[in-house]
C-alpha positions as CSV (number, residue, x, y, z in Angstrom):
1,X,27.9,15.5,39.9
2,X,24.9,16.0,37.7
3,X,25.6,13.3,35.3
4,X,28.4,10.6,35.3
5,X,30.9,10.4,32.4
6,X,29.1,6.8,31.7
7,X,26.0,8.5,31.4
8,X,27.1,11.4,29.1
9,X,28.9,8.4,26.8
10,X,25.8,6.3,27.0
11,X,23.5,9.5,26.3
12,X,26.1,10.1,23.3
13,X,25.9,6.3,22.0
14,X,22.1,6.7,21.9
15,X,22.3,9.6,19.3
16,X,25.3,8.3,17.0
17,X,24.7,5.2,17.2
18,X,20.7,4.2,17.6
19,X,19.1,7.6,16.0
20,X,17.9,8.4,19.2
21,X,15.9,12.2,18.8
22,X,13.1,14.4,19.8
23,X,11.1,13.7,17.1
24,X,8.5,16.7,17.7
25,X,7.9,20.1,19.7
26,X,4.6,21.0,19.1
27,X,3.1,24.4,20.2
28,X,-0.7,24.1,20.8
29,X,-2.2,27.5,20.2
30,X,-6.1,28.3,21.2
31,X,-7.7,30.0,18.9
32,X,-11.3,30.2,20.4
33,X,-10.5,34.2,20.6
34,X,-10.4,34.5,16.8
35,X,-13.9,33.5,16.2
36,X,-15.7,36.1,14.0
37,X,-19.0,36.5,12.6
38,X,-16.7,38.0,9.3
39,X,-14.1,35.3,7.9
40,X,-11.9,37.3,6.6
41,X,-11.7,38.9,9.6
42,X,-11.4,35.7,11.7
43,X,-8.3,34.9,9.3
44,X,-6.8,37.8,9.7
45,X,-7.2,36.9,13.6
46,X,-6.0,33.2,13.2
47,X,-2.6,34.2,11.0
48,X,-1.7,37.1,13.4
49,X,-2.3,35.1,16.3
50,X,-0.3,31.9,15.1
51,X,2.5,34.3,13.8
52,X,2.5,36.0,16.8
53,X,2.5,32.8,19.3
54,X,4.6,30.5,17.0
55,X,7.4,33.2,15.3
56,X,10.3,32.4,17.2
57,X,9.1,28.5,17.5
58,X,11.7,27.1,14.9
59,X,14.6,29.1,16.1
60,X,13.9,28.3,19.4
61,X,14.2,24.3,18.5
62,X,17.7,25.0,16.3
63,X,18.7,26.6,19.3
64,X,18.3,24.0,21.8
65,X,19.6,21.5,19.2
66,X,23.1,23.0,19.1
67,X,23.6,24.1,22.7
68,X,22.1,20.5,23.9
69,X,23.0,18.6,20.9
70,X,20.0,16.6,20.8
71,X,18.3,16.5,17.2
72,X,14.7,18.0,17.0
73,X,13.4,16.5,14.0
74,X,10.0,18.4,13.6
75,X,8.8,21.5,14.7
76,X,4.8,22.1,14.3
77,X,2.0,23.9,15.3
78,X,-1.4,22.7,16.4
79,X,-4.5,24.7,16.9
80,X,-8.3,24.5,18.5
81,X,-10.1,22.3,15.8
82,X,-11.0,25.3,13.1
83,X,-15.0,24.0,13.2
84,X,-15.3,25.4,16.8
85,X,-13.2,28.5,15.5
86,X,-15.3,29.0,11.9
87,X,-18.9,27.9,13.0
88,X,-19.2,31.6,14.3
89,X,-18.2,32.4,11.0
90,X,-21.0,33.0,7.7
91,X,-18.7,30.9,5.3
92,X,-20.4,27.7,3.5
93,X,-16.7,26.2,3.0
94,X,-13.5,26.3,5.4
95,X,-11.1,25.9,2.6
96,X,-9.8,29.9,2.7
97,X,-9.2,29.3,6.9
98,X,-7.3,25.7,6.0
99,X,-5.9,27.9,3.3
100,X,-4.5,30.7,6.0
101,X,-3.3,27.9,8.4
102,X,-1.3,26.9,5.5
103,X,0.0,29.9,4.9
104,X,1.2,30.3,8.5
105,X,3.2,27.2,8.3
106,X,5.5,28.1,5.7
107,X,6.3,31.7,6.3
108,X,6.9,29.9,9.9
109,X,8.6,27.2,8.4
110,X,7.8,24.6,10.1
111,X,6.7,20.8,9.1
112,X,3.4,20.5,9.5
113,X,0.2,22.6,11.5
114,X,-2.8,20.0,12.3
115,X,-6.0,21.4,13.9
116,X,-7.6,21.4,10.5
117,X,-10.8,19.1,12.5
118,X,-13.8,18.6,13.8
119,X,-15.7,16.6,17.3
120,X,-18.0,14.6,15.9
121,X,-18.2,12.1,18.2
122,X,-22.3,12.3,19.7
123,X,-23.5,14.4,17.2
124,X,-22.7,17.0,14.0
125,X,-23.4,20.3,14.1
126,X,-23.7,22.5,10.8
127,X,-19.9,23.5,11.3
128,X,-18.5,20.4,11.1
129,X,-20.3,19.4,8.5
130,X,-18.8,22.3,6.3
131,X,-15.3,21.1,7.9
132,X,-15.8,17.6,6.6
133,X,-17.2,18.7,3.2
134,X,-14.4,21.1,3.1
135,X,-11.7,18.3,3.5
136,X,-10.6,17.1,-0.2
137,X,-10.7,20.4,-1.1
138,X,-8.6,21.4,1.4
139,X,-5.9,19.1,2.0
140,X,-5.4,19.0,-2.0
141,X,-4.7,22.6,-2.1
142,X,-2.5,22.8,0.8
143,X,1.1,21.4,1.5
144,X,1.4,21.3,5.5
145,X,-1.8,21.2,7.0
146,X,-3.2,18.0,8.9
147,X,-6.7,17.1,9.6
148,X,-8.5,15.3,11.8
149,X,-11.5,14.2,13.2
150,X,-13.2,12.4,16.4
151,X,-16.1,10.2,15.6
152,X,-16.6,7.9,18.5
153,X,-15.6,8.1,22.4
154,X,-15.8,5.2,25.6
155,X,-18.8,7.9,26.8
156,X,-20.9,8.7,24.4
157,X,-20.0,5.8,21.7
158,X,-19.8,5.8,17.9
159,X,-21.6,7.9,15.6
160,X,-22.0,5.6,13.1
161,X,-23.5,8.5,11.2
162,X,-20.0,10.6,11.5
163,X,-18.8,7.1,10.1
164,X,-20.3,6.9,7.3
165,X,-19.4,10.1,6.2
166,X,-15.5,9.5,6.7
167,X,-15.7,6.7,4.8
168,X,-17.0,9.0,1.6
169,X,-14.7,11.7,3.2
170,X,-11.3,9.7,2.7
171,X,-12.4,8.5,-0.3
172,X,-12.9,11.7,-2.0
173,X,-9.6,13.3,-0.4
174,X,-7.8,10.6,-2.2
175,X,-9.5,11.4,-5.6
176,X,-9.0,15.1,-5.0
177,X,-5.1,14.5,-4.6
178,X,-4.2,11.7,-6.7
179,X,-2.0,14.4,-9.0
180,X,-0.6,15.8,-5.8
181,X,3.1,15.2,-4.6
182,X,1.2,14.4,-1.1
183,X,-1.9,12.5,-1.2
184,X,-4.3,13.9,1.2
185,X,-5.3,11.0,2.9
186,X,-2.1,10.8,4.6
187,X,-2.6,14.3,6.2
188,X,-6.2,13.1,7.7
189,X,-6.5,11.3,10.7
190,X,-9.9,9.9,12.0
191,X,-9.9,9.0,15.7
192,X,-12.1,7.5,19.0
193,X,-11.0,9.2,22.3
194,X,-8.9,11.6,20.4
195,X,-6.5,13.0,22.7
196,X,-6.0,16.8,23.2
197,X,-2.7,16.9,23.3
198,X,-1.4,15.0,21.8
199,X,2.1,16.4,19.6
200,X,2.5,13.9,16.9
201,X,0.9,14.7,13.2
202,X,-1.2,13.8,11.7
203,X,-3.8,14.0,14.8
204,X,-2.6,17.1,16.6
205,X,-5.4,19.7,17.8
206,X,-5.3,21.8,20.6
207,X,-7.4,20.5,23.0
208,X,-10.6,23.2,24.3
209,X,-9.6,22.7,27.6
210,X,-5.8,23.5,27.2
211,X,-4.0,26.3,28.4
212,X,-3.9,29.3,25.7
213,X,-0.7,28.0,24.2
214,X,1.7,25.5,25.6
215,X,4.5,23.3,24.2
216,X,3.8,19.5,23.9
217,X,7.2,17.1,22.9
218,X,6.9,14.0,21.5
219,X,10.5,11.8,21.8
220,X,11.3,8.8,20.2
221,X,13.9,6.2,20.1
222,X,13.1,2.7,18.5
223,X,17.0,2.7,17.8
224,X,17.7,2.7,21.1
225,X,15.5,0.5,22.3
226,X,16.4,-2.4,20.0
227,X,19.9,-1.9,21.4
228,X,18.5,-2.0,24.9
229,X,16.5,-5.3,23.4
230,X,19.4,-6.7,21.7
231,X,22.2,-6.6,25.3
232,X,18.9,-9.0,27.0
233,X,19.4,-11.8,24.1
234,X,18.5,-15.1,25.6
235,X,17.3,-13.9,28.6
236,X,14.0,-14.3,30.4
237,X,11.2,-12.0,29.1
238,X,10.7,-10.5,32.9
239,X,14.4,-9.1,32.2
240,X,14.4,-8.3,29.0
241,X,11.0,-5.8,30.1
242,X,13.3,-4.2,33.2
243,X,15.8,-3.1,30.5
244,X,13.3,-1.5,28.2
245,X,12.0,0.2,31.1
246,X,15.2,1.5,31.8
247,X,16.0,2.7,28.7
248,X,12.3,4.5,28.4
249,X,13.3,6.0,31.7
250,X,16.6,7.4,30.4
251,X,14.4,8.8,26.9
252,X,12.1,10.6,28.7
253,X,14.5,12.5,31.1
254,X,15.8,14.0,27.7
255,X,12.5,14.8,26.5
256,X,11.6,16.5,29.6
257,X,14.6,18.6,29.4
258,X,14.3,20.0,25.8
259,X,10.0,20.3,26.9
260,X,10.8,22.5,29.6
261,X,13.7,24.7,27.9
262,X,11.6,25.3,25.3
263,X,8.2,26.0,27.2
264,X,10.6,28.5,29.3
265,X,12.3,30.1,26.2
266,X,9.2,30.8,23.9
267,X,7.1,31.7,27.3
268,X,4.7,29.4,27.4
269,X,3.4,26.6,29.3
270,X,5.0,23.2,29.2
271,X,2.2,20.8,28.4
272,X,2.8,17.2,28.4
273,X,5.7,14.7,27.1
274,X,4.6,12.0,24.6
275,X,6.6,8.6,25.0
276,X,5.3,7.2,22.1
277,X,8.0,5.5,19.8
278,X,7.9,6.9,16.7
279,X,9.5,4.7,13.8
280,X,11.1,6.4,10.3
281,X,11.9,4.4,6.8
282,X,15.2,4.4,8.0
283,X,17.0,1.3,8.6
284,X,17.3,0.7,12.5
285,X,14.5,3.1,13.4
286,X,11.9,0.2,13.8
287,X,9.0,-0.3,16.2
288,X,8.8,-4.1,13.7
289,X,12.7,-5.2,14.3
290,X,12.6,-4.2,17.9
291,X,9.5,-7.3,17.7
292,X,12.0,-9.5,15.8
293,X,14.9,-9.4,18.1
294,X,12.3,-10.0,20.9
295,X,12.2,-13.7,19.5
296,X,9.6,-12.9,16.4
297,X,11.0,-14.4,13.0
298,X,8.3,-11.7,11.5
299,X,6.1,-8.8,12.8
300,X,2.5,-10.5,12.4
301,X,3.5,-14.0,13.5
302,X,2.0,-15.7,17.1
303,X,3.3,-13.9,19.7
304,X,3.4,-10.5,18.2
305,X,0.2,-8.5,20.1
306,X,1.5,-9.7,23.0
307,X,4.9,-8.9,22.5
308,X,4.0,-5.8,22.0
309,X,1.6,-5.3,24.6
310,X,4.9,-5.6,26.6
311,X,7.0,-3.4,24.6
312,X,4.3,-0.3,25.1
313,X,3.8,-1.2,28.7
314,X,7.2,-1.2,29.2
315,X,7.6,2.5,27.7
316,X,5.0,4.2,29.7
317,X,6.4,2.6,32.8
318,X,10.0,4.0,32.4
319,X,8.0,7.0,31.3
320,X,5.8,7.8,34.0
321,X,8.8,7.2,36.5
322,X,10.8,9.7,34.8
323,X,8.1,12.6,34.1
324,X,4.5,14.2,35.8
325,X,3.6,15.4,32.6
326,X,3.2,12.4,30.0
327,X,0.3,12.2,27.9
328,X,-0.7,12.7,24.5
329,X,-0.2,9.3,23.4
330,X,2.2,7.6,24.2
331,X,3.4,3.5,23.8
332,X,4.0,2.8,20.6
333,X,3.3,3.5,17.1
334,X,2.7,0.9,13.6
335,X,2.9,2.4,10.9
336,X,3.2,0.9,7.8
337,X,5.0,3.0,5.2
338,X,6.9,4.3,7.9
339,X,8.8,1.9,9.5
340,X,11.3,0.0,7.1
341,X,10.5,-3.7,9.3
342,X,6.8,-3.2,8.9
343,X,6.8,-2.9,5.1
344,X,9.3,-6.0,5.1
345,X,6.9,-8.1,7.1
346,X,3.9,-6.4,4.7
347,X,6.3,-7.7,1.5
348,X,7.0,-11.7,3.2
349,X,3.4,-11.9,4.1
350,X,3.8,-12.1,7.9
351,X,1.1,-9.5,8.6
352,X,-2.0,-8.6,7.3
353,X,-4.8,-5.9,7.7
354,X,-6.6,-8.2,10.4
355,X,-3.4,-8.9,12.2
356,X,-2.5,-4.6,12.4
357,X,-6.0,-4.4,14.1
358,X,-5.6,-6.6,16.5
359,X,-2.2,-5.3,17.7
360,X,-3.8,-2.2,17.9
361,X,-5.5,-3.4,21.0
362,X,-2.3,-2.9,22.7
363,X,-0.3,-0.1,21.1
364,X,-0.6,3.5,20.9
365,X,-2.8,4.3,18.5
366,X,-4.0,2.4,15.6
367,X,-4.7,1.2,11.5
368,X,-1.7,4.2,10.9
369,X,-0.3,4.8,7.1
370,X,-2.1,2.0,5.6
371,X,-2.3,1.8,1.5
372,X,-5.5,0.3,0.4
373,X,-6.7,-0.9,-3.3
374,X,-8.1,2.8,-5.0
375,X,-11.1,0.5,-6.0
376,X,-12.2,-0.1,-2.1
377,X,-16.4,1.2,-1.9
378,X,-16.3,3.7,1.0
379,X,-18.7,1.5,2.9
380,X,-15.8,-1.0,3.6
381,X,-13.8,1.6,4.3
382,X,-16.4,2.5,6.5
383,X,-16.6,-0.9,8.6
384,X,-12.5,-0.9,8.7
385,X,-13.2,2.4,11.0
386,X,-15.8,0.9,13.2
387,X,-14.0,-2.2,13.8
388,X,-11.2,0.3,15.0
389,X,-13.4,2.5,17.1
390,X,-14.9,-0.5,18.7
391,X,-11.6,-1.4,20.3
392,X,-11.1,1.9,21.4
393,X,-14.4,2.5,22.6
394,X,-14.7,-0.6,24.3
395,X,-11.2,-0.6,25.8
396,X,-11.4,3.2,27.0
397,X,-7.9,4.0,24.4
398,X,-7.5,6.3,21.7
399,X,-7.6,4.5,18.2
400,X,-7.2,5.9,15.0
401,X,-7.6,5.2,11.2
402,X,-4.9,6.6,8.7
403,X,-6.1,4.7,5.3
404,X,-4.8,5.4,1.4
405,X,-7.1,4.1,-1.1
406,X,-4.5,4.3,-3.4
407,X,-6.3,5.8,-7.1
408,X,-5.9,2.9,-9.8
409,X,-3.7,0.7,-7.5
410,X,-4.5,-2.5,-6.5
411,X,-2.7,-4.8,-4.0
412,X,0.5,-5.7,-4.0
413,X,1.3,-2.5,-5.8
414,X,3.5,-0.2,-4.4
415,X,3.2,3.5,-3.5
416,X,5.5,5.8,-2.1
417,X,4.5,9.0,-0.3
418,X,8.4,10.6,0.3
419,X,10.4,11.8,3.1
420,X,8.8,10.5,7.0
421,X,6.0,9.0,5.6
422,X,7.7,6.6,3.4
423,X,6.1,4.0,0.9
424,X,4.5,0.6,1.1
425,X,2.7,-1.9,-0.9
426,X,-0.8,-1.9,-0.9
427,X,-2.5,-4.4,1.4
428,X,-5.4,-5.9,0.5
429,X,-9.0,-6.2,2.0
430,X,-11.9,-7.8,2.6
431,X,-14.3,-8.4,-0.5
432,X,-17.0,-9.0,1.3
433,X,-19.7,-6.2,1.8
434,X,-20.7,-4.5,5.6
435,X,-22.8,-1.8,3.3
436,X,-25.7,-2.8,4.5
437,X,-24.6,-2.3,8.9
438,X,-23.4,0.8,7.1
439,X,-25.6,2.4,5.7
440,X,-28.0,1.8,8.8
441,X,-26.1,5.2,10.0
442,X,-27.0,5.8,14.0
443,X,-25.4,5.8,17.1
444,X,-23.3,2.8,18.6
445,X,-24.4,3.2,22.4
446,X,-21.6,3.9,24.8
447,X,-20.7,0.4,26.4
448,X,-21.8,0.0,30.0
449,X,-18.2,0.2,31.9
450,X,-18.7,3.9,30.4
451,X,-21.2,5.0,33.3
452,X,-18.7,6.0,36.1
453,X,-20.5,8.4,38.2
């Protein structure tokens, strides 16, 4: 027997009961071939190609969701980072190809298309220069499509320079779209050792080095394991991390399953599986309460970073015993405006900007869905992003920075962004100035554990 009937109940129980789902698939599509010297032409290329690659992506998903019964929340689309794509290209902005990738994603109809990015990370060329001047611009006039872009990496270090610039960058795309239903600077995601496939917006490229088109899945399940988290009450924490391992075990398996059936049904490869938990504003989908019924009274107290240094360890060790093909990210996400326990704890004062960073030491990614004060100078934001980088630099992890300044807010305010990316107050920040370190621009040299050959 394939699967016992306890197993089919307790597969059951994690879907009713603990909003267990596969929260993405993601087809990566490379669109290196559609490089053109004309770019209209090149458009013309990059919408055929996507349409062509990604038409029967959504059905597929609906598919496998009623003959599996296993809820696929999201269905996207990423693509090779458009200034390798455009820089072949004569155009002076990349708004019309952010403009066409837009375009793709609702007559596909799915959630979101990333790829919209640049590799910054040792130096800028002239084409991602018009990418990152083309960024406020873009993501105000478009509804689905994600940016991102690299700026530092544990070989070649930060580009302080590329730094710099972000800082303006987000600043501006948050100017540009304060009228919009969407502000932009939710859609834009700046990273150090950005991964290339990695399925989960608003960071998704396809990779240079990937395959011309695979599927990537991302599952989640904070629900389920809180439950898992909640049957080890009282006991040691040794235990308590052999159940979560379990239950990441018993996540994955699923997410391999829909991965593969998918990869097999759209004819494609299957790229990787993502383990990381993905939290929603919904009560009982938090990455924060699963903290809490570990013994925190709030998430941002003592004992939180290494709580949940446990938590993500524990995840990509049920993971890796379950799958050959995990990667992406893969651990555990913080939001803030999108997970319910972490805007409580933002609202009681048990966290704070300096506490997120330093639990992003140990989690998946990083400063994620963070509202700031509109009146932040774009040098601070600046030094936010290098104090980020740093740790992912120096700890050979991807880290990323996902800030709102929030236009004519300041904190304590609240602002709400809608649907999976929630709302939060806006946290406050330093007052003091790193303008100066700044505005020195540079390189931050590669740390030395980076020379491995």
């Amino acid at each position: 027997m394939l699967f016992t009937p306890v197993e089919i109940q307790e597969t059951v129980n994690m879907f009713l009961r603990h909003k267990l789902d596969v929260r993405c698939i993601t087809m990566g599509i490379s669109l290196l071939d559609c490089a053109d010297s004309d770019s209209k032409k090149a458009n013309r290329k990059i919408y055929d190609k996507i349409m062509k690659k990604a038409g029967n992506l959504v059905k597929v998903g609906q598919d496998i969701e009623k003959e599996l019964g296993v809820p696929i929340i999201n269905k996207r689309v990423s693509v090779t980072p458009i200034a390798l794509v455009a820089g072949a290209s004569e155009a002076k902005s990349y708004v019309e190809y952010c403009k066409t990738l837009d375009k793709c994603a609702q007559e596909l109809g799915i959630n979101f298309i990333g790829g919209f990015s640049a590799l910054v990370q040792k130096g800028i060329t002239p084409a991602d220069r018009i990418l990152i001047d083309s960024i406020p611009e873009a993501l105000a006039t478009t509804d689905f499509v994600c940016s991102s872009v690299n700026v530092g990496s544990t070989k070649s270090g930060i580009n302080m320079d590329a730094v710099k610039l972000m800082g303006e960058t987000i600043k501006k795309t948050s100017e540009a779209s304060k009228d919009c239903a969407v502000n932009g600077c939710s859609k834009l995601v700046v990273f150090c050792n950005a991964p290339e496939d990695n399925p989960f917006m608003a960071g998704a490229f396809h990779g240079p080095g990937e395959a011309d088109s695979v599927i990537n899945v991302g599952v989640s399940g904070p629900g389920v394991i809180l439950a898992a988290a909640r049957d080890y009450k009282g006991k040691p924490i040794n235990e308590l991390a052999e159940g979560i391992k379990k239950m990441a075990f018993k996540i994955t398996r699923l997410g391999q399953l829909v991965g593969a059936e998918a990869a097999s049904r759209l004819g494609v490869d299957f790229g990787i599986l993502d383990l990381s938990l993905a939290p929603t504003p919904a009560v009982g989908d938090s990455v924060a309460r699963i903290l809490e019924e570990i013994g925190l009274e709030g998430a941002g107290c003592p004992g939180t970073t290494a709580a949940l240094a446990m938590l993500t360890d524990m995840v990509k060790k049920g993971g890796v015993m379950a799958s050959t093909s995990v990667g992406g990210l893969s651990g555990a996400f913080i939001p803030v405006s999108e997970d319910e326990g972490m805007i409580n704890a933002v609202k009681q004062g048990s966290i704070c900007l300096e506490k997120l960073e330093a639990m992003t030491t140990v989690c998946s990614v990083g400063l994620d869905m963070i509202a700031i004060p509109g009146d932040t100078p774009a040098t601070t934001i600046s030094g936010i992003m290098a104090d980020e980088f740093a740790i992912g630099m120096v700890n050979n992890k991807t880290t990323a920075v996902r800030l709102i300044p929030a236009p004519g807010k300041k904190a304590g305010d609240w602002i709400e962004f809608g649907g999976l990316l929630g709302g939060c107050p806006v946290m406050p920040v330093s007052k003091f100035s790193c303008a100066d370190f700044i505005n020195r621009g540079g390189r931050i040299p590669a740390p030395i554990h980076s020379f491995r050959n």
